[in-house]
C-alpha positions as YAML, in Angstrom:
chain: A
units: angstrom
residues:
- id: 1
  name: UNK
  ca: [-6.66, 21.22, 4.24]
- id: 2
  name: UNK
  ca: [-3.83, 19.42, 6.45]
- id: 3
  name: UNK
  ca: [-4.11, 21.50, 9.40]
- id: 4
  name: UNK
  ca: [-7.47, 21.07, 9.35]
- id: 5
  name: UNK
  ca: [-6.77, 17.50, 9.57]
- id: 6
  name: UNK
  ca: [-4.49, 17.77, 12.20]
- id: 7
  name: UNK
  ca: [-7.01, 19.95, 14.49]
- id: 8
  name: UNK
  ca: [-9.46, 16.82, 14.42]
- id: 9
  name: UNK
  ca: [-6.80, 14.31, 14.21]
- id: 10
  name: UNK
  ca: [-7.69, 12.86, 10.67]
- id: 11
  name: UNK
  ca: [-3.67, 13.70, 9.80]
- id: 12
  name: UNK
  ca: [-3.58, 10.31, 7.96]
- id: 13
  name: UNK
  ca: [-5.82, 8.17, 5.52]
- id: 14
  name: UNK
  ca: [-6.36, 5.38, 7.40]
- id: 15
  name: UNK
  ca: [-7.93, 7.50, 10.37]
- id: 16
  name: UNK
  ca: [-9.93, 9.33, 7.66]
- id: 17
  name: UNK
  ca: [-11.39, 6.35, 6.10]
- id: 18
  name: UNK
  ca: [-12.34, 5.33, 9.62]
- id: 19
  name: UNK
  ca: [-13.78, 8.45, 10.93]
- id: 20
  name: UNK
  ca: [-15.98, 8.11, 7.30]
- id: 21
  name: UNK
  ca: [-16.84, 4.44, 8.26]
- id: 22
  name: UNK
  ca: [-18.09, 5.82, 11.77]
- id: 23
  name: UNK
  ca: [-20.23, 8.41, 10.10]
- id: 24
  name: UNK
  ca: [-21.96, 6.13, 7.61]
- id: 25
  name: UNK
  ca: [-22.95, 3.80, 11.25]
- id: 26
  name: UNK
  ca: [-24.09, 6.60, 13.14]
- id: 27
  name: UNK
  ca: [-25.43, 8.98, 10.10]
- id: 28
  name: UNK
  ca: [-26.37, 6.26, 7.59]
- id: 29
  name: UNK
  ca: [-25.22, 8.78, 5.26]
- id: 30
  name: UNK
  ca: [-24.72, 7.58, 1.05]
- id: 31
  name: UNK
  ca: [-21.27, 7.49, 0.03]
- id: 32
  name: UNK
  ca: [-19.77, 8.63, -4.00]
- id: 33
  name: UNK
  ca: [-18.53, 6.00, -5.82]
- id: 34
  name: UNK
  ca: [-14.91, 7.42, -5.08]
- id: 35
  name: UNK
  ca: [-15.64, 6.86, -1.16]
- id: 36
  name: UNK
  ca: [-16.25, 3.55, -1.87]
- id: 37
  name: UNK
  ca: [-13.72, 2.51, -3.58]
- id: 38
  name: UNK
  ca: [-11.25, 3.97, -1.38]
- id: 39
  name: UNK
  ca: [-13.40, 1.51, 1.17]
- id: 40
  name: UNK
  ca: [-12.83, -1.41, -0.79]
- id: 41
  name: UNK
  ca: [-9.35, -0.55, -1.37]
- id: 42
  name: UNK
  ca: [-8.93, -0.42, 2.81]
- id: 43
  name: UNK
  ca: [-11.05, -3.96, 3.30]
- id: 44
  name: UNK
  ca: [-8.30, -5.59, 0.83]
- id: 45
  name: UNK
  ca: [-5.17, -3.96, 2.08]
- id: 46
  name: UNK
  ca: [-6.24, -4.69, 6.07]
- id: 47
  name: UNK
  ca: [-6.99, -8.37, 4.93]
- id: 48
  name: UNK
  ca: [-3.64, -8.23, 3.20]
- id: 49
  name: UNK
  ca: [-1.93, -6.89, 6.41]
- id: 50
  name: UNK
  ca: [-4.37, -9.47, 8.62]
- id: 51
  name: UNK
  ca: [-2.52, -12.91, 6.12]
- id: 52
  name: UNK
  ca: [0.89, -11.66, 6.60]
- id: 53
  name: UNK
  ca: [0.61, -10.93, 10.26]
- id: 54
  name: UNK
  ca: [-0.80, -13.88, 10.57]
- id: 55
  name: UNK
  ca: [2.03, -16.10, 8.87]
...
């Protein structure tokens, strides 16, 4: 699974989580309750990141 990852550059989970929020835009496609959640977790930890940047 990694080097397929690595072909399309998706080596990490914050690219993967992006390339999946691209998708739903373009596709409009319906996300599993685990794909969501790993959204949520990503909109709290970059707001997180955003506070303490910001201080």
């Amino acid at each position: 699974m990694a080097l397929i990852w690595l072909r399309h550059n998706l080596e990490n989970f914050t690219k993967r989580l992006k390339a999946l929020e691209d998708k739903i835009a373009t596709e409009g496609i319906i996300l599993s309750e685990s794909q969501i959640s790993a959204l949520e977790k990503k909109a709290q930890d970059d707001e997180t990141c955003a506070r303490v940047s910001h201080q």
